[in-house]
NUVEXBA-205092 format. One record per residue (C-alpha): residue number from 1; residue in one letter; z, x, y. Coordinates in Angstrom, 1 decimal. Each point is the difference from the previous one (the first is absolute). Example, Ala and Ser with C-alpha at 12.3 -4.5 7.8 and 13.67 -1.06 7.14 Angstrom:
2
k = 1; r = A; z = 7.8; x = 12.3; y = -4.5 .
k = 2; r = S; z = -0.7; x = 1.4; y = 3.4 .
END
This chain:
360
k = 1; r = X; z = -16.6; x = -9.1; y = 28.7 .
k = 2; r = X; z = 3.6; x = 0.3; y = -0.6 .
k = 3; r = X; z = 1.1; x = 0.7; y = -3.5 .
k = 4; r = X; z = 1.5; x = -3.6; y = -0.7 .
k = 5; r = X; z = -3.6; x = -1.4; y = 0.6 .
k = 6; r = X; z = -1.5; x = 2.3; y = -2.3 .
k = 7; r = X; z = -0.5; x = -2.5; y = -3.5 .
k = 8; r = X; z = 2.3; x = 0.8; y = -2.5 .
k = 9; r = X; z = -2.6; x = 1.3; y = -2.9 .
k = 10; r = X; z = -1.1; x = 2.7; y = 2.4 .
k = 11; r = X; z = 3.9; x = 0.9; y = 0.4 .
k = 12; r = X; z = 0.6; x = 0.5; y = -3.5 .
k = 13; r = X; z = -3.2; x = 1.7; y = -0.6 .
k = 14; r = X; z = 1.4; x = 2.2; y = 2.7 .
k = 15; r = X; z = 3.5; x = 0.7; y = -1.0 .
k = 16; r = X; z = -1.1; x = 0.0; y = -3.9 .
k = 17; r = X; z = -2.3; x = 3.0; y = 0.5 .
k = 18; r = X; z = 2.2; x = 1.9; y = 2.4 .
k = 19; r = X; z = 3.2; x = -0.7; y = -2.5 .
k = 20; r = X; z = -2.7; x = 1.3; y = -3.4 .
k = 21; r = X; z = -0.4; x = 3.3; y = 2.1 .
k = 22; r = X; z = 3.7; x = 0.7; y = 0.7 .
k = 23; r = X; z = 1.5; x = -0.5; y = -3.8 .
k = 24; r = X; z = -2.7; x = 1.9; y = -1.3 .
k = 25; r = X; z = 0.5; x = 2.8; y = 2.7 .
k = 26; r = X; z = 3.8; x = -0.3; y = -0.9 .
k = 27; r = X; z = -1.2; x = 0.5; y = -3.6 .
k = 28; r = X; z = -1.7; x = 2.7; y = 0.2 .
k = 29; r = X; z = 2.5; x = 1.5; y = 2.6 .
k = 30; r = X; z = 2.9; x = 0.0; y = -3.1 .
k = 31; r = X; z = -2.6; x = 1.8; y = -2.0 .
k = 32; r = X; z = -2.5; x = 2.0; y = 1.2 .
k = 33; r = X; z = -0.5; x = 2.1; y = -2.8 .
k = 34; r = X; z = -1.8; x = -2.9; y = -1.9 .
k = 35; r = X; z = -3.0; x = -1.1; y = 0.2 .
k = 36; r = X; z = -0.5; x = -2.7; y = 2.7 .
k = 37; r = X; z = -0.5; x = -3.5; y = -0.4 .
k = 38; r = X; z = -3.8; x = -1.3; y = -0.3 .
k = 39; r = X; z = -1.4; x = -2.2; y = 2.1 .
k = 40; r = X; z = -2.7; x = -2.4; y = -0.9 .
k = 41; r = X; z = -1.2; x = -2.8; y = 2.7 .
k = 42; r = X; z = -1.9; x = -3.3; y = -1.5 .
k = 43; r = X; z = -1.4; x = -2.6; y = 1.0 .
k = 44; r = X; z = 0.3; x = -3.1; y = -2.0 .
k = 45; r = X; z = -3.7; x = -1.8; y = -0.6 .
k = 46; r = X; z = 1.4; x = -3.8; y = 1.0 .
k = 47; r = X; z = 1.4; x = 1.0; y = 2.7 .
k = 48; r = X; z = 2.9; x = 2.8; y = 1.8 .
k = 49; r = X; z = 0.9; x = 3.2; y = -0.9 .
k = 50; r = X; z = 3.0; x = 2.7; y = -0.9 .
k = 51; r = X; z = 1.0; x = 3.4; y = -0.2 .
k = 52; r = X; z = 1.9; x = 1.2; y = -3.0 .
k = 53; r = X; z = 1.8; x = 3.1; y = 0.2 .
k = 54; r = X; z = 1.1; x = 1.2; y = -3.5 .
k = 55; r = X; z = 1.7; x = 2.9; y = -1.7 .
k = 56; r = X; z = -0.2; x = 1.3; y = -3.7 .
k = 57; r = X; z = 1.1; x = 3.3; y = -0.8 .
k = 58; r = X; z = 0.0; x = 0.4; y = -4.4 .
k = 59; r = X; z = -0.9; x = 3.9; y = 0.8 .
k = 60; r = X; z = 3.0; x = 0.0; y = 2.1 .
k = 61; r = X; z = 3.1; x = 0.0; y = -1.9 .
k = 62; r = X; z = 2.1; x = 1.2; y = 3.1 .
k = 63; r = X; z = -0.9; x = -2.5; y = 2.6 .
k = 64; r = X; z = 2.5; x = -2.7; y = 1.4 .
k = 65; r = X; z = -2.5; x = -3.0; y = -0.7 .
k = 66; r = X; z = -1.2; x = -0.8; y = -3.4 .
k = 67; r = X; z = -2.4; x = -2.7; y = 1.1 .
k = 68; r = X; z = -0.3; x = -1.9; y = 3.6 .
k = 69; r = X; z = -2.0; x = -2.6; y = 1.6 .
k = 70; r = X; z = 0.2; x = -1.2; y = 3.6 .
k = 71; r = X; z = -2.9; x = -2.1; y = 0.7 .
k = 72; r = X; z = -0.8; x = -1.9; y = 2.6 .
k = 73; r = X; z = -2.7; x = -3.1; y = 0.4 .
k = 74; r = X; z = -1.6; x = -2.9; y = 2.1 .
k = 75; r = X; z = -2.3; x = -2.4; y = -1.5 .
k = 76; r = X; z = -1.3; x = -2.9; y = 1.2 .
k = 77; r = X; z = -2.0; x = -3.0; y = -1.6 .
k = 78; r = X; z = -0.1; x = -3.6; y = -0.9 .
k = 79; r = X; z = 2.9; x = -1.8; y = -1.7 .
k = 80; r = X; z = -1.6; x = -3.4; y = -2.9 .
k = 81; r = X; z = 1.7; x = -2.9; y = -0.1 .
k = 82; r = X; z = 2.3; x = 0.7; y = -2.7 .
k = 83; r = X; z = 2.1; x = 2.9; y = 1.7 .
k = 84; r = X; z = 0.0; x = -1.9; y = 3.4 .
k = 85; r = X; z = 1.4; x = -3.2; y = -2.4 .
k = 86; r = X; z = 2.7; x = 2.4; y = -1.0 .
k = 87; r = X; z = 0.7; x = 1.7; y = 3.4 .
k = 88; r = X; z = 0.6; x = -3.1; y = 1.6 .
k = 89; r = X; z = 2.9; x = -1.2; y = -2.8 .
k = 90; r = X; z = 2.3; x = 3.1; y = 1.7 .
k = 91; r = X; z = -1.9; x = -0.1; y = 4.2 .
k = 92; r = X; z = -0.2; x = -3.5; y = 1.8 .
k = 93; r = X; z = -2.2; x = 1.9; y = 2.3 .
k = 94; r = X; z = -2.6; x = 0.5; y = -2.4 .
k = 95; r = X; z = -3.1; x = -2.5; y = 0.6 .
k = 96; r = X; z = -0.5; x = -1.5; y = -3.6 .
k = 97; r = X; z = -2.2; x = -3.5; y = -0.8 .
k = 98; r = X; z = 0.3; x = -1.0; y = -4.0 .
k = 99; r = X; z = -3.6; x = -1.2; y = 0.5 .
k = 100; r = X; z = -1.5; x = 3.3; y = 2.0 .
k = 101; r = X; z = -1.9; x = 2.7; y = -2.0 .
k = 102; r = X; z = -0.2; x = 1.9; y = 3.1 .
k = 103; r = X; z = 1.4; x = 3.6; y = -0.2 .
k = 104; r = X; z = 2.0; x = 1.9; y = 3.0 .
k = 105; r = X; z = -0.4; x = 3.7; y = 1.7 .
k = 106; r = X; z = 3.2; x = 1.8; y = -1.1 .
k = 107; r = X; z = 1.0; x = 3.6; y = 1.0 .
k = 108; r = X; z = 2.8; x = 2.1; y = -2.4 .
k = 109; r = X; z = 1.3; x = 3.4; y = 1.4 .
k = 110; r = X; z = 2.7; x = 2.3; y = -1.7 .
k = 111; r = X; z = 1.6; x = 3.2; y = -1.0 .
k = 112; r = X; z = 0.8; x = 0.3; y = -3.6 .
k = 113; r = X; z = 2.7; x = 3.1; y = -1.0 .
k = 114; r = X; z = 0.4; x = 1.5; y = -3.4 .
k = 115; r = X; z = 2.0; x = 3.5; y = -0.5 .
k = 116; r = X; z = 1.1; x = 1.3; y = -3.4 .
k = 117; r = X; z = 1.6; x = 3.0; y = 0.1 .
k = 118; r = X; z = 0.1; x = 3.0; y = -2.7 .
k = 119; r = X; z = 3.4; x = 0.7; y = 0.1 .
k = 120; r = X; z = 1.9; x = -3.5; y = -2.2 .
k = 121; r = X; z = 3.1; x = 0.8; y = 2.1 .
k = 122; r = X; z = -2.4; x = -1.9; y = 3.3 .
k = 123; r = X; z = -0.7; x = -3.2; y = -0.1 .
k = 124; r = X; z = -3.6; x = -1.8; y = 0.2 .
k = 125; r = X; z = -0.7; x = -1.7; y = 3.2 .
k = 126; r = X; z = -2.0; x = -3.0; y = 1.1 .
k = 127; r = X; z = -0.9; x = -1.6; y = 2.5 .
k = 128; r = X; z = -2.7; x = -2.8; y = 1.5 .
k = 129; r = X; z = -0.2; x = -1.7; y = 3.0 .
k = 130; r = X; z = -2.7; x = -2.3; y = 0.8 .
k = 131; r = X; z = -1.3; x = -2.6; y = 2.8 .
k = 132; r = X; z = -2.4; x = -2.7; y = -1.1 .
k = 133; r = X; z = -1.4; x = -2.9; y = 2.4 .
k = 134; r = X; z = -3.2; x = -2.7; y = -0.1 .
k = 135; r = X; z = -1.9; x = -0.4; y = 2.7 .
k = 136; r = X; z = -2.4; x = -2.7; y = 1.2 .
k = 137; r = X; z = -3.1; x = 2.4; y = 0.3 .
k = 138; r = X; z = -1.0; x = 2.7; y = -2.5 .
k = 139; r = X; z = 0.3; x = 3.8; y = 1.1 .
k = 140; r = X; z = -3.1; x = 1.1; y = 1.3 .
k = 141; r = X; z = -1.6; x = 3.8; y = -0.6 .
k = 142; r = X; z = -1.8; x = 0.4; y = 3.2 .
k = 143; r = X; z = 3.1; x = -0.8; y = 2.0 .
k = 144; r = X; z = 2.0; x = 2.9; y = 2.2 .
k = 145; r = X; z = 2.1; x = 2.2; y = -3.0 .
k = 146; r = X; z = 3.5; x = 1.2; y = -0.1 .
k = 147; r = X; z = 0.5; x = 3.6; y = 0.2 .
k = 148; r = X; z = 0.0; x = 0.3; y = -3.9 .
k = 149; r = X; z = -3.5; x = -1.8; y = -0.1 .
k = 150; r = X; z = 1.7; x = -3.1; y = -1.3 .
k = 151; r = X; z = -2.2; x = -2.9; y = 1.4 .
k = 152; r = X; z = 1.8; x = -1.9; y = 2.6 .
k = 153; r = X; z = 0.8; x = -3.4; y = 0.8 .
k = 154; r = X; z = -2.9; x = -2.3; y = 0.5 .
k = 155; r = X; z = -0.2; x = -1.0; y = 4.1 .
k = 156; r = X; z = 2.1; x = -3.4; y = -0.1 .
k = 157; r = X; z = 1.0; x = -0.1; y = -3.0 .
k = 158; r = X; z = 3.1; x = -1.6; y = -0.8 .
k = 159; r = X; z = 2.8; x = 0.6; y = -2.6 .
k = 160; r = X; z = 0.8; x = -3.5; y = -1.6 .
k = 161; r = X; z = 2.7; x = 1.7; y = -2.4 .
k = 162; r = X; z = 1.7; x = 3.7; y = -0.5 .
k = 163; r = X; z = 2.7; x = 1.7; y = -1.7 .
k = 164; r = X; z = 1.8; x = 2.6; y = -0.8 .
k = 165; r = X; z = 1.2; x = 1.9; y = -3.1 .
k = 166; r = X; z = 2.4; x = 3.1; y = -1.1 .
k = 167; r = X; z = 1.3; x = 2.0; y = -2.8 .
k = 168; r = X; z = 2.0; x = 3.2; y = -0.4 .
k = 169; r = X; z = 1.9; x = 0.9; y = -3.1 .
k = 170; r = X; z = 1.7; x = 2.8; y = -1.3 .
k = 171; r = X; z = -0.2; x = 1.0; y = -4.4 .
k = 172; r = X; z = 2.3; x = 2.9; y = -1.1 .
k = 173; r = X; z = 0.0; x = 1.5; y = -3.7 .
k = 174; r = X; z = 3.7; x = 1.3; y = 1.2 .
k = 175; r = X; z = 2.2; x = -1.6; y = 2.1 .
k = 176; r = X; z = 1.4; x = 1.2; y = 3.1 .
k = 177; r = X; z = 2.6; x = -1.9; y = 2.2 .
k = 178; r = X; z = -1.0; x = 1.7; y = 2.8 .
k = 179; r = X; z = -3.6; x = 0.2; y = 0.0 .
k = 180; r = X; z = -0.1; x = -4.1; y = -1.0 .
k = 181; r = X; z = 2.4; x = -0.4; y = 3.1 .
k = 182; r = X; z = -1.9; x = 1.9; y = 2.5 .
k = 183; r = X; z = -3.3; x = -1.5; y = -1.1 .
k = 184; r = X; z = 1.4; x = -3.9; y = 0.0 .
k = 185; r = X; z = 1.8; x = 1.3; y = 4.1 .
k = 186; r = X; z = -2.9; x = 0.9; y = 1.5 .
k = 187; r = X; z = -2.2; x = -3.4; y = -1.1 .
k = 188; r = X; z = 3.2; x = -2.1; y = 1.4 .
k = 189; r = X; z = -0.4; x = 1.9; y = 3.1 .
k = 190; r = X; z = -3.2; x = -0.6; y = 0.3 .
k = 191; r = X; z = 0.6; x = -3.9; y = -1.0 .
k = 192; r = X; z = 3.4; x = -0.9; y = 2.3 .
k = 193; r = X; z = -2.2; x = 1.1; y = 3.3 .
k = 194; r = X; z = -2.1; x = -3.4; y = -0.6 .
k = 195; r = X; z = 3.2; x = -2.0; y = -1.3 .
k = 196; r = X; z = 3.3; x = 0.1; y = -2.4 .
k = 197; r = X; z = -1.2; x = -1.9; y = -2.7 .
k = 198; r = X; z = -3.8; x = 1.3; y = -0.8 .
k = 199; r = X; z = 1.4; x = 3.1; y = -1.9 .
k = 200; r = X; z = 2.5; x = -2.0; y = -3.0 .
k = 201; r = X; z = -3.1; x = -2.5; y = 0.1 .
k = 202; r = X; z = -2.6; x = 2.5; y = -0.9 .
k = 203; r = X; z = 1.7; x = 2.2; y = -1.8 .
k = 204; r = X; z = 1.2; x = -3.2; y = -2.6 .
k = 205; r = X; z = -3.8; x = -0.5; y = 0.0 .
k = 206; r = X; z = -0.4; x = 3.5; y = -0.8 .
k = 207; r = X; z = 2.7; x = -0.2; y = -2.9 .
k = 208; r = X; z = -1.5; x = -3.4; y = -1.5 .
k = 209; r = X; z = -3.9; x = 1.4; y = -0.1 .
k = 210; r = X; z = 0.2; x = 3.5; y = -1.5 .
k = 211; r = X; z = 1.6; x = -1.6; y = -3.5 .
k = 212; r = X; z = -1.2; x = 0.8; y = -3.5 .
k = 213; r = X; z = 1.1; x = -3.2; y = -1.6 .
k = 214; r = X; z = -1.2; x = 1.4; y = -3.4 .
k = 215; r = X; z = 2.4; x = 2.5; y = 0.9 .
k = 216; r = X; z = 3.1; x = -1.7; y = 1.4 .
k = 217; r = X; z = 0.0; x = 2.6; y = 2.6 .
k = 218; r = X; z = -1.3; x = 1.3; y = 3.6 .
k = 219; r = X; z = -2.6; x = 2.4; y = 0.8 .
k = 220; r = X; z = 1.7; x = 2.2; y = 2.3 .
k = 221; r = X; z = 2.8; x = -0.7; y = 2.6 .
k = 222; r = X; z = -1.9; x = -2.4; y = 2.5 .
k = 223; r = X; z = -0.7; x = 0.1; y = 3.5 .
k = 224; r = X; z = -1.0; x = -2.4; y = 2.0 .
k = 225; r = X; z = -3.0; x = -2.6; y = -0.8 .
k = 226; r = X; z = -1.7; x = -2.6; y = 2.6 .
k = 227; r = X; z = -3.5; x = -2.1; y = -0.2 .
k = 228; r = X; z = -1.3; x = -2.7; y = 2.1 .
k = 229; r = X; z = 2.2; x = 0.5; y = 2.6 .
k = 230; r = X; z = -1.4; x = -1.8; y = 2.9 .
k = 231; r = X; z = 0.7; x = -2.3; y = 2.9 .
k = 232; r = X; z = 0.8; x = -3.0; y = -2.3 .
k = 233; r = X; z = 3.2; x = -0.4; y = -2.0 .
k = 234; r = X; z = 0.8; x = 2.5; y = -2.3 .
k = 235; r = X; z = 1.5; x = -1.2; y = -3.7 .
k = 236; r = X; z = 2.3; x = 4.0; y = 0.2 .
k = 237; r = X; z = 1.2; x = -0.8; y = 3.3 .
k = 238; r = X; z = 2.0; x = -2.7; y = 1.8 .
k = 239; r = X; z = -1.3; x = -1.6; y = 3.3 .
k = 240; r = X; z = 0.3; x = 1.5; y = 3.1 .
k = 241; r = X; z = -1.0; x = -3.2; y = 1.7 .
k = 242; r = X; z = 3.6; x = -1.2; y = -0.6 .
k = 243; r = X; z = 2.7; x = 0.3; y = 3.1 .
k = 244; r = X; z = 1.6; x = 3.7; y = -0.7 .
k = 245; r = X; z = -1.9; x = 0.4; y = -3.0 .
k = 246; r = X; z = -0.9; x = 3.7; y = -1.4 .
k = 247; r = X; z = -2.6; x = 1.6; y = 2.0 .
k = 248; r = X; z = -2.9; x = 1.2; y = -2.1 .
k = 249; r = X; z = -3.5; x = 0.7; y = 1.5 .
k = 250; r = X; z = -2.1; x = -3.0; y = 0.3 .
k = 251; r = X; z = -3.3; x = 1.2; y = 2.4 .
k = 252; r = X; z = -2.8; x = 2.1; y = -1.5 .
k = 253; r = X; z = 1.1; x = 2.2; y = 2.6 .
k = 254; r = X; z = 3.7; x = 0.2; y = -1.3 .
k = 255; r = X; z = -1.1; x = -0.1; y = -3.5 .
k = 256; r = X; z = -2.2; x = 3.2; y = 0.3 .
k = 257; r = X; z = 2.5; x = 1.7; y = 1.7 .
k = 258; r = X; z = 2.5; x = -0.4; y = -2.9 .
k = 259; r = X; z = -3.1; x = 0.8; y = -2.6 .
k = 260; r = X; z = -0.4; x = 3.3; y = 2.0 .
k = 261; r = X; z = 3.9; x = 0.7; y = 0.0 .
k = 262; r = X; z = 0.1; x = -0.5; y = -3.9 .
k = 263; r = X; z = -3.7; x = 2.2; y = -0.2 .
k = 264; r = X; z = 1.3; x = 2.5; y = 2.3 .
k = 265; r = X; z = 3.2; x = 0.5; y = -1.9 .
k = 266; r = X; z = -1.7; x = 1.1; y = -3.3 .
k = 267; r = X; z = -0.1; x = 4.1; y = 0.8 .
k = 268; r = X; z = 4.2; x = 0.0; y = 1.4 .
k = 269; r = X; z = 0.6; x = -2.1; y = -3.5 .
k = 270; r = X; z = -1.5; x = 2.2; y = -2.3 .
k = 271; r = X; z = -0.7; x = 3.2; y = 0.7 .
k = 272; r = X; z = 3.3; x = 1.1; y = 0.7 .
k = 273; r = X; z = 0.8; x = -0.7; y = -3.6 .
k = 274; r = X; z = -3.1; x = 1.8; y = -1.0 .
k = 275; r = X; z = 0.7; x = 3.0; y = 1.3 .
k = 276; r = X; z = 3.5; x = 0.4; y = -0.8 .
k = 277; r = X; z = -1.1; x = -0.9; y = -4.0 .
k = 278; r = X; z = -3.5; x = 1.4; y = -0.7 .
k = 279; r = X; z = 1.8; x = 3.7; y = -1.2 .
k = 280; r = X; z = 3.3; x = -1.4; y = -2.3 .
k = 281; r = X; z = -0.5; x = 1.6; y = -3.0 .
k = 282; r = X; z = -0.9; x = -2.1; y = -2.9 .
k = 283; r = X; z = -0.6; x = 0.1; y = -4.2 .
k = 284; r = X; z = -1.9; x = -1.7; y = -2.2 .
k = 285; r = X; z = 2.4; x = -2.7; y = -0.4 .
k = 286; r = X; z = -0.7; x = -1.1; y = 3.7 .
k = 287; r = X; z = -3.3; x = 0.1; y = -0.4 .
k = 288; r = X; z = -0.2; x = -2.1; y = -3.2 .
k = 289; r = X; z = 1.9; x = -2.7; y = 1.7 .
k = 290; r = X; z = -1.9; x = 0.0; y = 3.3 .
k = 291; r = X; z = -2.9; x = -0.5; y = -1.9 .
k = 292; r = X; z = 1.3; x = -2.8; y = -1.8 .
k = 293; r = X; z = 1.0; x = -1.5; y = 3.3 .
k = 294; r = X; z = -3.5; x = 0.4; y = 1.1 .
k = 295; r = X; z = -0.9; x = -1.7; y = -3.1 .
k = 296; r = X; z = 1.8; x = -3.5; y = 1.5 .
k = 297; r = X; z = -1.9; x = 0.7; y = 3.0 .
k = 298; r = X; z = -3.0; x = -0.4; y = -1.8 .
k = 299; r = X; z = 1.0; x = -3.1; y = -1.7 .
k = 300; r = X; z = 1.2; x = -2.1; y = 3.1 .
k = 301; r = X; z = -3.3; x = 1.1; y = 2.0 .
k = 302; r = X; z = -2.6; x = -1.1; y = -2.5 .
k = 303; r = X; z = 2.6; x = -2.9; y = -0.8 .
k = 304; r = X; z = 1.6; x = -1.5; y = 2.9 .
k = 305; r = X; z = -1.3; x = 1.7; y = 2.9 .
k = 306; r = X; z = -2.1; x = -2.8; y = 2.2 .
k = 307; r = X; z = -2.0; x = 2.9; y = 1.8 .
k = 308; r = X; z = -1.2; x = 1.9; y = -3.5 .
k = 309; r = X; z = -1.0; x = -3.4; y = -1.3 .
k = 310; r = X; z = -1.8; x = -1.3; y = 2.9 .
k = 311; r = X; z = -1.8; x = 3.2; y = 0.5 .
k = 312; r = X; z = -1.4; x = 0.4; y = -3.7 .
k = 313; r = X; z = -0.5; x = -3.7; y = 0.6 .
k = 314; r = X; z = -2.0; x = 0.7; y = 2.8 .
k = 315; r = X; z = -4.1; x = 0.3; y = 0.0 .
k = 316; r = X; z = -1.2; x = 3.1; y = 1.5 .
k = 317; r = X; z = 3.7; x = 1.6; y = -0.1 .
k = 318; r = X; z = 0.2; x = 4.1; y = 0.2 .
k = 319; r = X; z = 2.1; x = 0.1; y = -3.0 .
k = 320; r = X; z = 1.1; x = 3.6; y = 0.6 .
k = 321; r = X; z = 1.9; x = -1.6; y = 3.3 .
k = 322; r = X; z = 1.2; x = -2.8; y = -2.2 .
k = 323; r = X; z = 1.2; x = 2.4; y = -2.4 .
k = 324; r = X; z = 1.8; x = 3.0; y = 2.4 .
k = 325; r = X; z = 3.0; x = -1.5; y = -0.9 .
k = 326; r = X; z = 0.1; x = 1.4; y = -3.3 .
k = 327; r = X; z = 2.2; x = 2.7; y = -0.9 .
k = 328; r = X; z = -2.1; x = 3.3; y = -1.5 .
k = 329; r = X; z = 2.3; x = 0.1; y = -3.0 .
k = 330; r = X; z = 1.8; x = -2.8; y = -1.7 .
k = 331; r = X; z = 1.6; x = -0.3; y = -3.3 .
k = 332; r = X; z = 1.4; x = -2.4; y = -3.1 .
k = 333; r = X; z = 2.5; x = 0.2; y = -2.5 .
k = 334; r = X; z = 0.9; x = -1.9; y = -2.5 .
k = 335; r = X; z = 3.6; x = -0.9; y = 0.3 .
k = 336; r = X; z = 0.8; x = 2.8; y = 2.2 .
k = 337; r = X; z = 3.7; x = 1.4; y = -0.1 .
k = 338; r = X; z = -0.2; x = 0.7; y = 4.1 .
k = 339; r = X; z = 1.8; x = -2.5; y = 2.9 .
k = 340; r = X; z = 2.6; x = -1.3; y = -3.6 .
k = 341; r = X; z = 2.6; x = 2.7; y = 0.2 .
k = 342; r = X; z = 2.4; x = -1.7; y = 2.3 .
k = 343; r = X; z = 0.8; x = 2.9; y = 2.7 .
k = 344; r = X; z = -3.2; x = 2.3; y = -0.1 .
k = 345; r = X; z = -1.9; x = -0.1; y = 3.0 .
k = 346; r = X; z = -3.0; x = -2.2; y = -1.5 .
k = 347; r = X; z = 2.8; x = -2.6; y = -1.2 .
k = 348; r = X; z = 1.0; x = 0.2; y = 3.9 .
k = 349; r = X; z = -3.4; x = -1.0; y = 1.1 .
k = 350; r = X; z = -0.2; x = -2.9; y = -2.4 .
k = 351; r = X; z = 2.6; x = -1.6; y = 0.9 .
k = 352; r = X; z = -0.9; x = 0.0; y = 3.9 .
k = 353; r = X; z = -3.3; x = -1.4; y = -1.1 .
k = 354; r = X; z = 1.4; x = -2.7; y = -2.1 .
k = 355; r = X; z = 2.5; x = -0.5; y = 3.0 .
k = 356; r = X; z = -1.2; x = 0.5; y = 3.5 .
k = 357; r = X; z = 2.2; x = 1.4; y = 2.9 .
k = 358; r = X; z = 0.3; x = 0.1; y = 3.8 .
k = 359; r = X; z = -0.5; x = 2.6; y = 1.3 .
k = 360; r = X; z = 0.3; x = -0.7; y = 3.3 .
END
């Protein structure tokens, strides 16, 4: 079987698992005198399963990471009515009769990326990527398994909808040019291979999600942002279909390659600026105000963040997975003095999240 016959769930299963292994390997490789990162495999009751890999070092005061998550999972299950009524207001492809009460077989697959860092001179990291598709048969245990043990596709089954989504996004407690610049280069490299105008659409989309309205400002410097991204029309991205119109990827083939560019690209976009950070010297000062940036982290995910609310929302969520996001420390002031004294570094970071910038 060549590898474009191969269905698409078992591909990302694939390439999810062997991507979880090299970050964390990575990880580890920047600092081995830390402890290592735990693994813990599940299985989830309804159906799938995942393997989180997480790090937490409190007795550690000199490691690089503070608190990481990169967790990987594949469930599978039946979709009610109600959520294929809302799928099929954004995918034409997705089979939905006002009168049925019939469910549909759905599979979800992703990676999800958290890093925060000790040192408040590196920037928090995340990302997610993520394939989801409905099928016309429901996944079957005693079929043939991927090499992760992931059930595999039922014989004959067909996918009657699929798509794709991806985040990566950069938050610094102190701004620097040069690690914001490298960081935003490398995901446009990784977007222009697939066509010119995915990287300004995504990383608008990027801008516009991660906002604290209550706020009136950003939650880091962006990235890039993508979901449902498909072989259908795409609201970010003009049509291809027109005569010498943009090329973007349109084929679940083309697609995936362009998810594994923007994937693949997450260790050459951030560890670089890891390494060359994680031993600056810092003071109390910096650490009061990363903690206070950590503190609007908090607020947009429990907030705004569609994935935190969906998974509290969600019966039979591990909420510890839901939760990885969270930085170990966070703080409030009332009416703190930091990010108003126009020229200090903190007043420099304001501004850029109250005022995006290319970067690249």
């Amino acid at each position: 079987m060549s590898f474009s016959l191969v269905p698409m769930r078992e591909q990302v299963t694939t390439y999810i698992s062997a991507l979880q292994s090299e970050i964390v390997q990575a990880l580890e490789l920047l600092d081995p005198t830390s402890p290592r990162f735990k693994r813990d495999s599940w299985e989830r009751t309804e159906g799938g399963s995942g393997v989180s890999c997480t790090f937490s070092a409190p007795e550690h005061p000199e490691s690089v990471l503070q608190k990481a998550g990169v967790n990987i999972s594949m469930i599978y299950g039946m979709l009610p009515p109600a959520a294929i009524k809302q799928m099929a207001t954004e995918h034409s492809s997705v089979p939905y009769t006002p009168d049925s009460k019939a469910s549909l077989p759905f599979f979800a697959g992703g990676i999800s990326i958290i890093l925060h860092a000790r040192n408040p001179n590196v920037p928090s990291v995340h990302a997610n990527y993520r394939y989801f598709e409905i099928t016309d048969k429901p996944t079957a245990k005693s079929v043939s398994t991927s090499a992760t043990g992931e059930p595999a596709s039922t014989p004959n089954t067909t996918v009657l909808a699929w798509w794709f989504g991806g985040i990566t996004d950069l938050t610094p407690s102190y701004l620097f040019d040069d690690d914001a610049q490298h960081f935003h280069r490398k995901l446009r490299e990784a977007c222009d291979v697939h066509g010119p105008s995915l990287y300004p659409a995504f990383k608008k989309s990027c801008d516009d999600y991660f906002f604290i309205k209550h706020r009136n400002e950003h939650r880091g410097i962006g990235g890039i942002r993508f979901d449902d991204l498909c072989d259908e029309p795409h609201s970010l991205l003009p049509d291809d279909a027109t005569p010498n119109g943009p090329r973007r990827p349109r084929t679940a083939e083309e697609i995936w390659a362009f998810v594994k560019s923007c994937a693949g690209a997450f260790l050459p976009s951030y560890t670089p600026i890891l390494a060359r950070r994680y031993k600056v010297p810092v003071d109390e000062r910096m650490r009061r105000w990363q903690e206070l940036r950590r503190g609007r982290y908090v607020e947009f995910n429990l907030v705004y963040d569609r994935g935190t609310k969906f998974g509290l929302a969600t019966p039979g969520v591990r909420v510890e997975n839901v939760l990885i996001s969270m930085p170990e420390i966070a703080r409030w002031e009332y009416m703190c003095e930091l990010g108003e004294e126009e020229g200090t570094e903190e007043w420099r970071l304001v501004e850029v999240l109250k005022n995006p910038r290319d970067w690249a």
